[in-house]
C-alpha positions as CSV (number, residue, x, y, z in Angstrom):
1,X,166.6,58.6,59.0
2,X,164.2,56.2,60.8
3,X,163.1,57.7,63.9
4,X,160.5,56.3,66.6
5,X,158.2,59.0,68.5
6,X,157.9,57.9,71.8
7,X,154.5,59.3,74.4
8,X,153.6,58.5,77.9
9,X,149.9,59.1,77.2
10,X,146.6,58.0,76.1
11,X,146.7,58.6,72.1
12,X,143.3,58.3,71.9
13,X,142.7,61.5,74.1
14,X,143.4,65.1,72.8
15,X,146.0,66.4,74.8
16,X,148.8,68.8,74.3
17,X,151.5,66.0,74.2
18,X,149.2,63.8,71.9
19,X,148.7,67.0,69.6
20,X,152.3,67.8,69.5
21,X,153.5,64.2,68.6
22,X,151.3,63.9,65.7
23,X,151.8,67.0,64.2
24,X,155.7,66.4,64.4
25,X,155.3,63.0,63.0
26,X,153.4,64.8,59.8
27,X,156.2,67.2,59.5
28,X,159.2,64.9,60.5
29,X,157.6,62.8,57.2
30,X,157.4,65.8,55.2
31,X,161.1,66.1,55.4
32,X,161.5,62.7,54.2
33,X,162.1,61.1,57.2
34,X,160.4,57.3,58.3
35,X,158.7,57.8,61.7
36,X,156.8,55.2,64.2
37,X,154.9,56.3,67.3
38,X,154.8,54.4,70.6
39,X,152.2,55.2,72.5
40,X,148.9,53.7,75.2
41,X,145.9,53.6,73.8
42,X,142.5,53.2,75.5
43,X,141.1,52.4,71.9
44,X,142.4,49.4,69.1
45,X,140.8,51.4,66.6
46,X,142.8,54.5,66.8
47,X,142.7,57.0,63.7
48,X,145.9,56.4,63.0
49,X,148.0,54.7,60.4
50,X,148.2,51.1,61.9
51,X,151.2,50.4,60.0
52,X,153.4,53.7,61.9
53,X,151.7,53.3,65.4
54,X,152.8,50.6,67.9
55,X,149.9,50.6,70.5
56,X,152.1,50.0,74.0
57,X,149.7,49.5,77.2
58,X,146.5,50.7,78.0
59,X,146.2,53.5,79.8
60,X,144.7,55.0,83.7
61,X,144.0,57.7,84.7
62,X,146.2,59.3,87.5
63,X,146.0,62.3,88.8
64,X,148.7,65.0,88.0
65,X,149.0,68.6,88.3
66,X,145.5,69.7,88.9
67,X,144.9,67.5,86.0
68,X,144.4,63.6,84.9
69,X,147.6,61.7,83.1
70,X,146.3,58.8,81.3
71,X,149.3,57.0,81.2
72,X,150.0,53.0,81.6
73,X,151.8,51.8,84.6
74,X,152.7,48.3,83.7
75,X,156.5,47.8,83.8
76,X,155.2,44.1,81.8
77,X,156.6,45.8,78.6
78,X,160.1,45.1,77.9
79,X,159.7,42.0,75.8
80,X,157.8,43.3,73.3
81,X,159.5,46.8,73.6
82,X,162.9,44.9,72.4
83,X,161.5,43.0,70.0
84,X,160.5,46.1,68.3
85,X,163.3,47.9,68.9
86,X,165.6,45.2,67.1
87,X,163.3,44.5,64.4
88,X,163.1,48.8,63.6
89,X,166.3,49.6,64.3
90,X,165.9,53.4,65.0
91,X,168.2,56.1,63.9
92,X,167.1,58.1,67.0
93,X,164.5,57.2,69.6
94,X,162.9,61.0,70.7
95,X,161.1,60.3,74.3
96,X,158.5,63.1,75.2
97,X,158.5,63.2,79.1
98,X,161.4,60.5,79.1
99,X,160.9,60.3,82.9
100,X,157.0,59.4,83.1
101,X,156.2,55.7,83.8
102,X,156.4,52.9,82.5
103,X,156.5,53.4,79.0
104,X,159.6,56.3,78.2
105,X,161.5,54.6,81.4
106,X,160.8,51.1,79.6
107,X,161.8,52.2,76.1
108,X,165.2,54.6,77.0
109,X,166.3,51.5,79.6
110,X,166.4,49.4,76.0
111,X,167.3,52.0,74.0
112,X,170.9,51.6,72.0
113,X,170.5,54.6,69.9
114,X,170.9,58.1,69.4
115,X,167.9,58.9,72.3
116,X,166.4,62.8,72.2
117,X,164.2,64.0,75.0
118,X,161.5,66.9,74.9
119,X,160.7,68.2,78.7
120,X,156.9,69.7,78.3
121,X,156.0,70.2,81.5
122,X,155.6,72.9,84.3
123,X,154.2,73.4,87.7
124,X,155.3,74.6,91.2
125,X,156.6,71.2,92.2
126,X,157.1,67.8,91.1
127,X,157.0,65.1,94.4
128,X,158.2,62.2,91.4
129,X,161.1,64.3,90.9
130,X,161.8,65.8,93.9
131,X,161.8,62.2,95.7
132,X,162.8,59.9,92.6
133,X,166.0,62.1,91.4
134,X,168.5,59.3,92.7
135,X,166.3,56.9,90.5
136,X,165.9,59.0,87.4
137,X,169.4,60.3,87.3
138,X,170.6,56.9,85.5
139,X,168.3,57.8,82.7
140,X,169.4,60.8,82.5
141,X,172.6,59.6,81.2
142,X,171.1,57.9,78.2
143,X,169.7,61.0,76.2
144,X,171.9,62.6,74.0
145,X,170.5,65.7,73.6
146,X,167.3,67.1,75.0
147,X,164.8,69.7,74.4
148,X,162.2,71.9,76.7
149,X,158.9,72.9,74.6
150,X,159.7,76.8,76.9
151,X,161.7,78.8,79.5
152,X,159.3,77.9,82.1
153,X,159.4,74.0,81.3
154,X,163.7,74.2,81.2
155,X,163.4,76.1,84.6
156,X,161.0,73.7,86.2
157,X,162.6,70.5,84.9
158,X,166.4,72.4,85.9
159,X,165.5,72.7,89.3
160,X,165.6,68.8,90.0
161,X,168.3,68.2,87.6
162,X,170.1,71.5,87.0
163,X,173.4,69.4,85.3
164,X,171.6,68.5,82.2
165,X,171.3,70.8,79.6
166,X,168.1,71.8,77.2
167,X,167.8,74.2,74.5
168,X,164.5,75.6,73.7
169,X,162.4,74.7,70.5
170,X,158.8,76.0,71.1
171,X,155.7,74.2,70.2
172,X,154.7,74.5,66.7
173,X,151.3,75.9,64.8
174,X,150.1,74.9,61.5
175,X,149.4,77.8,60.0
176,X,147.9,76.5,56.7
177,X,145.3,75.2,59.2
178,X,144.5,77.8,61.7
179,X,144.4,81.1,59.8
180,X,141.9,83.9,59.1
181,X,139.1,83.5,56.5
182,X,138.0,80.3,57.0
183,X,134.2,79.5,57.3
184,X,132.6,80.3,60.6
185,X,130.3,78.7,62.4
186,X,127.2,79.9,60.5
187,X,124.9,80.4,64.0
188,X,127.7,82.0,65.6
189,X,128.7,84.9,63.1
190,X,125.8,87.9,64.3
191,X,125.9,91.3,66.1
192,X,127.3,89.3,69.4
193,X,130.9,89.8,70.6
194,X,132.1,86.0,70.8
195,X,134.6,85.3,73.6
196,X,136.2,81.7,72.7
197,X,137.4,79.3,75.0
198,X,139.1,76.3,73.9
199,X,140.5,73.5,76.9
200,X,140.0,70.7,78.9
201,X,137.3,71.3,81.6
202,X,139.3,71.1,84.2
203,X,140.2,73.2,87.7
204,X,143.9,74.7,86.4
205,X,142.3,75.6,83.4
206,X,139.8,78.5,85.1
207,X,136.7,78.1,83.3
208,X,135.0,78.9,86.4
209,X,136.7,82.3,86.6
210,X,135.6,83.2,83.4
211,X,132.0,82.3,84.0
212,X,132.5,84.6,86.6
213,X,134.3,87.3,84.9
214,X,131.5,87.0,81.1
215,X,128.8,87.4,83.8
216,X,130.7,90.1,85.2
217,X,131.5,91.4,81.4
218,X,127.4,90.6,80.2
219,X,126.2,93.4,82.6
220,X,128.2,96.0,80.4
221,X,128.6,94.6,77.2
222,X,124.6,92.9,76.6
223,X,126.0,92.3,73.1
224,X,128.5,89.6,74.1
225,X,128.5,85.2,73.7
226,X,130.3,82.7,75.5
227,X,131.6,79.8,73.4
228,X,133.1,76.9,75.6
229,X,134.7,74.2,73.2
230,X,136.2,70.7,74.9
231,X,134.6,68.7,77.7
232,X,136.2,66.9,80.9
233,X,135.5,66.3,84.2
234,X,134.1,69.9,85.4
235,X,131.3,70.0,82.6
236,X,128.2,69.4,85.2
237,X,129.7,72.2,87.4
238,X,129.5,74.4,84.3
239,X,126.6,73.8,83.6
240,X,125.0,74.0,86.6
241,X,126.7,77.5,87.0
242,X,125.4,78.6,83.6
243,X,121.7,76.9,85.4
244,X,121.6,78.5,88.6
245,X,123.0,82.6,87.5
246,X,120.4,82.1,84.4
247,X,123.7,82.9,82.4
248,X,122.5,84.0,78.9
249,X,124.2,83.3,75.1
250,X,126.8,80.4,76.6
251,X,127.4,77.8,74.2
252,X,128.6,74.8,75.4
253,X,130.0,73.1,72.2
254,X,131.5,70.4,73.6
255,X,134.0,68.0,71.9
256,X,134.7,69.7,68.4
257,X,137.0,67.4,66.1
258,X,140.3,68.8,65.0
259,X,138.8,69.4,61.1
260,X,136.2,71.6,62.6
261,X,137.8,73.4,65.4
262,X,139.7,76.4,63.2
263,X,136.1,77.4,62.3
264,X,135.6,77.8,65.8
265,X,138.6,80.1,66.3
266,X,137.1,82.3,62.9
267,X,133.8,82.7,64.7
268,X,135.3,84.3,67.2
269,X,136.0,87.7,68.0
270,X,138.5,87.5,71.4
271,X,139.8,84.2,72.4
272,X,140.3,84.0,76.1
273,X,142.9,81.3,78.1
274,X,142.6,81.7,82.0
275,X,144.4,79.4,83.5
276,X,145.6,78.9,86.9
277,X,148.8,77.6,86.6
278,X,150.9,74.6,85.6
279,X,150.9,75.4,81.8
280,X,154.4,75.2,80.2
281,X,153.5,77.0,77.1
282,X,149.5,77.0,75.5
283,X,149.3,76.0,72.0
284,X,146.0,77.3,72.3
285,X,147.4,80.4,71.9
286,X,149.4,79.9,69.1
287,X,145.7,78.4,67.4
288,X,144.0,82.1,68.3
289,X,146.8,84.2,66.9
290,X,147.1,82.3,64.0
291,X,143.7,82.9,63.4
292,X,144.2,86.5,63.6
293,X,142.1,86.6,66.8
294,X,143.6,88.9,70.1
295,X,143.9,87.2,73.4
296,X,142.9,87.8,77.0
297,X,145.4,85.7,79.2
298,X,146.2,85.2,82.8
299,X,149.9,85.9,83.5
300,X,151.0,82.2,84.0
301,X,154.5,81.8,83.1
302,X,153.8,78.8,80.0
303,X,151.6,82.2,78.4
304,X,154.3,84.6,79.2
305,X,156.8,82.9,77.1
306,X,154.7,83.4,74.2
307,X,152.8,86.2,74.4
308,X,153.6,90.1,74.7
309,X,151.0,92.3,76.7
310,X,149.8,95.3,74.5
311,X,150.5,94.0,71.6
312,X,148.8,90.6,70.6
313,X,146.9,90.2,74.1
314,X,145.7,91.7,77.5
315,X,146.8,90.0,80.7
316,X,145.9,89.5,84.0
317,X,146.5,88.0,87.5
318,X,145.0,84.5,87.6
319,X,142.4,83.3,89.4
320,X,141.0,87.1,89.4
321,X,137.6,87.2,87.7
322,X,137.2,91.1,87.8
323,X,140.6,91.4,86.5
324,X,139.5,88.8,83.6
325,X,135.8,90.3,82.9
326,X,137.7,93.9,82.8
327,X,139.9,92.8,80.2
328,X,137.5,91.6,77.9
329,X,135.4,94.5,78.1
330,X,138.2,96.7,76.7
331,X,138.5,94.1,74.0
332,X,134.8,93.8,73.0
333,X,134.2,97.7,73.7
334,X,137.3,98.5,71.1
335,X,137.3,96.6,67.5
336,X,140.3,98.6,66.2
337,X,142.2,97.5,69.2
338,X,141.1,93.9,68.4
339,X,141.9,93.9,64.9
340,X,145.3,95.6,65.8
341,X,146.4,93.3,68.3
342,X,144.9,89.7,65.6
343,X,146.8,91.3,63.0
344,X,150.5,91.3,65.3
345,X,149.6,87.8,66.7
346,X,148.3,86.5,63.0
347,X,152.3,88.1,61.9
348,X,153.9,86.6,65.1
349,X,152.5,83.2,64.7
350,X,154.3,82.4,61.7
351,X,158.0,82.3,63.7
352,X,156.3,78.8,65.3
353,X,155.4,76.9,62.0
354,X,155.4,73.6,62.1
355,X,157.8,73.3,59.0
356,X,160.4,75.8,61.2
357,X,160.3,73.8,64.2
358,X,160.4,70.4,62.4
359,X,163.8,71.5,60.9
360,X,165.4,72.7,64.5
361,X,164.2,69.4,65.6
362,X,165.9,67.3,62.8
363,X,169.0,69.5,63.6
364,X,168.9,68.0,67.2
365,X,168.4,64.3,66.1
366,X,172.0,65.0,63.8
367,X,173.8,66.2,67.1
368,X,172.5,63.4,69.0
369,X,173.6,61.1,66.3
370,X,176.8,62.3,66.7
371,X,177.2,62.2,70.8
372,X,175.9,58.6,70.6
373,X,178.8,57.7,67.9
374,X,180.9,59.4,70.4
375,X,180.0,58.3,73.4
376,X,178.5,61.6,75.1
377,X,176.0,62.0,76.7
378,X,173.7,65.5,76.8
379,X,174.5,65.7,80.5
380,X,178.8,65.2,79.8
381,X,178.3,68.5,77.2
382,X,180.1,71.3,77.9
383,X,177.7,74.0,76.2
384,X,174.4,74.6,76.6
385,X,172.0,75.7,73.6
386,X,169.4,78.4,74.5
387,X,168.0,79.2,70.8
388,X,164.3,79.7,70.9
């Protein structure tokens, strides 16, 4: 089977879409099937097999959900689109975000395939959708079958198009990668409880409520190290924060390549995610409890799908840094609770393995396969899958 990977966003940039495509390419491969990804790219030289990646646009940055999509707008693509599209000749064209400019609309518009569609968004509204569902419907009606990466993200996308069906296939984790006993990083394995933070420096992803809440910990727990790992727009404010409370043992790793970054996960003895809102599932997650390491949370609906209070985390309101510092205390004042709860999300990470989730996906391009022989469309389907 011959199938093209299609991305709205900047492949040169981690992000969770990026992350999510690549890792699915590896696996789709693995199960013998030929795979191309279509994709902007703010950079020629991408690390990536030139040969499977068709560079498509270069990509701005626009604002979106408390957060920056690097995504090309130029609608100047459809002669070079079809050219590659009859030259492949694709077995099944899978669109992630199918709906986001220019390139998805561009490609499905082309499309004369078998065309699968993976929804990974959430937030509290959409104004694209909201205003542009006469305009996207029509698209609509070219997918064959199509996925959501959660419950949250089939609920959010549902709400503006609540005819067309997706099933749920969660995000996967490569577990031969992030796992326990690896190498930590040797200057961060001492007496110190390490709280781990892995993300985008961004607003929705509440770094500044955990400043808040470690300095709020630090007072109780001396013993205790921030680790910050990623970099983005919010990195002066951090550091300024760290500057002007005289913040002690923060670590501001900054960009850590992919190879390195499980070593950051076993250096760590909690890993904490406290985000605002508008995530539809956190892979980062899956990375810490593969790694056998618990998790403090904040009770947005993209963690809720995955994780279970008590059990491989703690959890709290968002956006409340008492709440947050509370929770870790508990975690860094109790090592049998934190080996307890690594252990059940170390167990509970393996039902998201990339190799499961690769083969639920493949299942999905065969049923597409067959709706495009017969005509149907997801949205003409009577039934409605709801496996996770």
């Amino acid at each position: 089977m011959k199938v093209g990977l299609v991305s709205p966003y900047d492949f040169a940039s981690p992000g969770g879409v990026t992350d999510h495509v690549r890792n699915l390419a590896a696996q789709l491969r693995k199960h013998g099937q030929e795979v191309r990804i279509f994709a902007p790219s703010s950079r020629a030289d991408i690390d990536f097999d030139t040969r499977e990646f068709y560079r498509i646009g270069s990509p701005i940055a626009v604002p979106a959900n408390d957060s920056v999509a690097r995504i090309t707008l130029s609608f100047h693509l459809g002669n070079r689109v079809a050219a590659i599209i009859e030259q492949e000749r694709f077995d099944v064209l899978h669109f992630h975000e199918p709906l986001m400019p220019a390139l998805p609309l561009t490609m499905l518009r082309m499309s004369t395939t078998a065309n699968v569609g993976t929804f990974h968004a959430f937030s509290r509204s959409n104004i694209g959708y909201y205003y542009g569902r006469g305009i996207l419907h029509p698209y609509l009606d070219h997918i064959h079958r199509g996925i959501a990466v959660s419950e949250p993200a089939r609920t959010f996308f549902n709400r503006y198009f609540p005819d067309f069906p997706l099933r749920v296939i969660p995000n996967g984790i490569d577990v031969n990668v992030f796992k326990p006993g690896l190498s930590p990083i040797r200057h961060l394995r001492d007496e110190n409880v390490n709280i781990l933070f892995v993300g985008r420096l961004e607003k929705r992803k509440g770094l500044g409520d955990l400043l808040r809440g470690y300095e709020f910990m630090r007072e109780r727990v001396p013993q205790s190290r921030l680790i910050i790992v990623g970099d983005g727009p919010m990195r002066g404010q951090v550091e300024s924060y760290i500057s002007r409370h005289r913040l002690p043992n923060v670590v501001l790793a900054g960009y850590v390549p992919d190879s390195v970054k499980p070593r950051y996960y076993n250096s760590a003895d909690i890993f904490c995610a406290p985000a605002t809102g508008g995530e539809s599932f956190g892979i980062v997650l899956l990375e810490a409890m593969a790694s056998g390491v618990p998790v403090v949370a904040t009770e947005v609906p993209g963690y809720m799908s995955v994780l279970e209070p008590g059990h491989d985390s703690l959890t709290v309101r968002p956006k409340s840094w008492a709440e947050l510092g509370a929770a870790l205390i508990i975690l860094a004042r109790d090592a049998e609770l934190r080996a307890r709860m690594g252990a059940y999300g170390h167990e509970k990470a393996r039902r998201y393995a990339w190799e499961a989730v690769a083969s639920r996906v493949i299942e999905v391009y065969e049923e597409a396969q067959a709706a495009a022989r017969s005509g149907s469309p997801e949205a003409e389907e009577s039934h409605v899958h709801n496996a996770v």
